[in-house]
ChimeraX commands (.cxc) that place a marker at each C-alpha (Angstrom):
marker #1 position -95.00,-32.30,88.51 radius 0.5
marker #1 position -98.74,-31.65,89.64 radius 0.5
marker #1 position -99.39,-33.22,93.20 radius 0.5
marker #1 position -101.80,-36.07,91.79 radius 0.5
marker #1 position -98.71,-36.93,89.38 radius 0.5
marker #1 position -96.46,-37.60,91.87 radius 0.5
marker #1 position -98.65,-39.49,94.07 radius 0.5
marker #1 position -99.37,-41.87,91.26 radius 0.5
marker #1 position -95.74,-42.03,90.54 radius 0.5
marker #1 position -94.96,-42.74,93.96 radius 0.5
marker #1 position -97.58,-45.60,94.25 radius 0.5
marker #1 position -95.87,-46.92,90.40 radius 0.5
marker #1 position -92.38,-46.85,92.20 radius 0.5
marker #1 position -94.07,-48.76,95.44 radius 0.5
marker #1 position -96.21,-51.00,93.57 radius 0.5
marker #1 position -93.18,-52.36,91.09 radius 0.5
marker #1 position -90.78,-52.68,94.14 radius 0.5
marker #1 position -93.53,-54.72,96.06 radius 0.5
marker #1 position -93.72,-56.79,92.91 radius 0.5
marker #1 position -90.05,-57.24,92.28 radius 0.5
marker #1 position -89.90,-58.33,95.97 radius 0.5
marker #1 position -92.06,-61.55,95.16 radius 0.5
marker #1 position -90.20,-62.39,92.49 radius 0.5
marker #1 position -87.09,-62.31,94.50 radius 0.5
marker #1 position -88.62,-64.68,96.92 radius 0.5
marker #1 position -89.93,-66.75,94.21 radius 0.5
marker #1 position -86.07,-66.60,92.88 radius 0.5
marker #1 position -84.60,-67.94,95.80 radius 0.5
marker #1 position -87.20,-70.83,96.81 radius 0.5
marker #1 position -85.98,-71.96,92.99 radius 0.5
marker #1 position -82.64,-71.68,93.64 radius 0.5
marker #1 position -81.58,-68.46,91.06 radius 0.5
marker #1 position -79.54,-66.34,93.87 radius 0.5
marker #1 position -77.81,-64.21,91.58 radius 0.5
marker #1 position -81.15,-63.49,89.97 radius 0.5
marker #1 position -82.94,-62.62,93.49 radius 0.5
marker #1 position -80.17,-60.52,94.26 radius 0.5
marker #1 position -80.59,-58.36,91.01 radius 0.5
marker #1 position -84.30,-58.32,91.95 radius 0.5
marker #1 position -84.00,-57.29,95.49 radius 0.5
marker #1 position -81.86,-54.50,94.84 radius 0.5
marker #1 position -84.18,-53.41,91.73 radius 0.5
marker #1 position -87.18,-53.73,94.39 radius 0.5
marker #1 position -84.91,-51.40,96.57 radius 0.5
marker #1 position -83.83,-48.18,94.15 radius 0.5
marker #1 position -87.77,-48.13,93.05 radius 0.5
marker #1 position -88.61,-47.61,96.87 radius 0.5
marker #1 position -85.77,-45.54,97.26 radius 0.5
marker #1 position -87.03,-43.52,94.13 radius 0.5
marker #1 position -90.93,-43.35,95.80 radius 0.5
marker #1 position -89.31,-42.12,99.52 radius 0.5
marker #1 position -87.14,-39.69,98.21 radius 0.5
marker #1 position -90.05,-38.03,95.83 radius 0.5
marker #1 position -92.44,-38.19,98.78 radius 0.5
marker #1 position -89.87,-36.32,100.42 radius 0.5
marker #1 position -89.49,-33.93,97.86 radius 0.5
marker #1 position -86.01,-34.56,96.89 radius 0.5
marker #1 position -86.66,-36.86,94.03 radius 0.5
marker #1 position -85.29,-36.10,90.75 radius 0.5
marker #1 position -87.09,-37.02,87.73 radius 0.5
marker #1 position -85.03,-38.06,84.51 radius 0.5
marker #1 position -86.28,-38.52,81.17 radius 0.5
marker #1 position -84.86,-40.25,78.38 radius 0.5
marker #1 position -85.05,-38.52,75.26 radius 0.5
marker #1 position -82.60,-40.80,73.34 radius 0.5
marker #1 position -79.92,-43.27,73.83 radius 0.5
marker #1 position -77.53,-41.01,75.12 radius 0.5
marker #1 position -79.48,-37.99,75.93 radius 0.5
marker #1 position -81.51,-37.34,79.19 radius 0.5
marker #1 position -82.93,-34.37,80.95 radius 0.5
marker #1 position -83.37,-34.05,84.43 radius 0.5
marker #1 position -84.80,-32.23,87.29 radius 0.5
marker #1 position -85.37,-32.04,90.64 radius 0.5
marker #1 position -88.84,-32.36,91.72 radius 0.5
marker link #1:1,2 radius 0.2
marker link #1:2,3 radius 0.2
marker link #1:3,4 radius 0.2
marker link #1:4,5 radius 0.2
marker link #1:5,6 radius 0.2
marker link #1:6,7 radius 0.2
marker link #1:7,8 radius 0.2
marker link #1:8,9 radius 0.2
marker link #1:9,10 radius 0.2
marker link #1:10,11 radius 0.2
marker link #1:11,12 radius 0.2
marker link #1:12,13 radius 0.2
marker link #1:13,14 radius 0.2
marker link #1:14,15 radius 0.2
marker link #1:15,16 radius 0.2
marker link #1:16,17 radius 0.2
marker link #1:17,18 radius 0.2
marker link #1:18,19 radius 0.2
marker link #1:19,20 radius 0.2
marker link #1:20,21 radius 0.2
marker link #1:21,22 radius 0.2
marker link #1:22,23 radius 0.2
marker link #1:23,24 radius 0.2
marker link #1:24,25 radius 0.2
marker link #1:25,26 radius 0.2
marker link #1:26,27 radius 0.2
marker link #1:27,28 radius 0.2
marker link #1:28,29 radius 0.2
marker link #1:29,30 radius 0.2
marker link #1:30,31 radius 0.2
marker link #1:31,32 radius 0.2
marker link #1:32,33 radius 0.2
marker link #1:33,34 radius 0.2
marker link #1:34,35 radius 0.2
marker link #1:35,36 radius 0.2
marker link #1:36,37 radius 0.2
marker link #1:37,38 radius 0.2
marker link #1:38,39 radius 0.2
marker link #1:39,40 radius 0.2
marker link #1:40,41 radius 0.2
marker link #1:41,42 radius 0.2
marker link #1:42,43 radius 0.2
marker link #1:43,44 radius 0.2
marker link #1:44,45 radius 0.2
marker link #1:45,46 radius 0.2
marker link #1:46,47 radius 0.2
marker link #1:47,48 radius 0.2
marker link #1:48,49 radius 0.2
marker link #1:49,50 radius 0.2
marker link #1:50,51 radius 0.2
marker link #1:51,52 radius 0.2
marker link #1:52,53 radius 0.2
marker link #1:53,54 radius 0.2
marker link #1:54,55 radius 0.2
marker link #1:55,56 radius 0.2
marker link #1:56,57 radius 0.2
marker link #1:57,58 radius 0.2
marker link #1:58,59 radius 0.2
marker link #1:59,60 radius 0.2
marker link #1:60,61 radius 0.2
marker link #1:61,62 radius 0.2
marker link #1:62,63 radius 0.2
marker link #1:63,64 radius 0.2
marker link #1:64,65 radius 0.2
marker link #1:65,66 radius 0.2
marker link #1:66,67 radius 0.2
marker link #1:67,68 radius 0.2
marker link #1:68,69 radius 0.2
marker link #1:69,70 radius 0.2
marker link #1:70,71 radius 0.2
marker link #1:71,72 radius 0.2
marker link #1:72,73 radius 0.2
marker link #1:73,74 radius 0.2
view
């Protein structure tokens, strides 16, 4: 993965859990707990994913079919 790849991944990852933590606010101000809970610990694996590519010890998987995938370490 070329450097400017991975920094654009890594603002992605940062930029959808940032999102996903709003909507798990929003989630529980409405009352949906199960739903903010699904949303806060999506919001947490894509910063997870950004840290640990940052660090480089992210692994990047592809899905090349409902069964298949390919990955590597990156």
């Amino acid at each position: 993965m070329e450097p400017k790849e991975k920094e654009e991944f890594i603002k992605l990852r940062m930029t959808m859990a940032a999102d996903k933590v709003k909507a798990a606010k929003d989630l529980l101000r409405t009352g949906h707990r199960r739903d903010a809970v699904s949303a806060s610990y999506y919001a947490m694996f894509c910063a997870t994913k950004a840290v640990l590519l940052a660090e480089g010890k992210g692994i990047l998987i592809l899905m090349t079919g409902q069964r298949d995938c390919w990955a590597s370490t990156v």
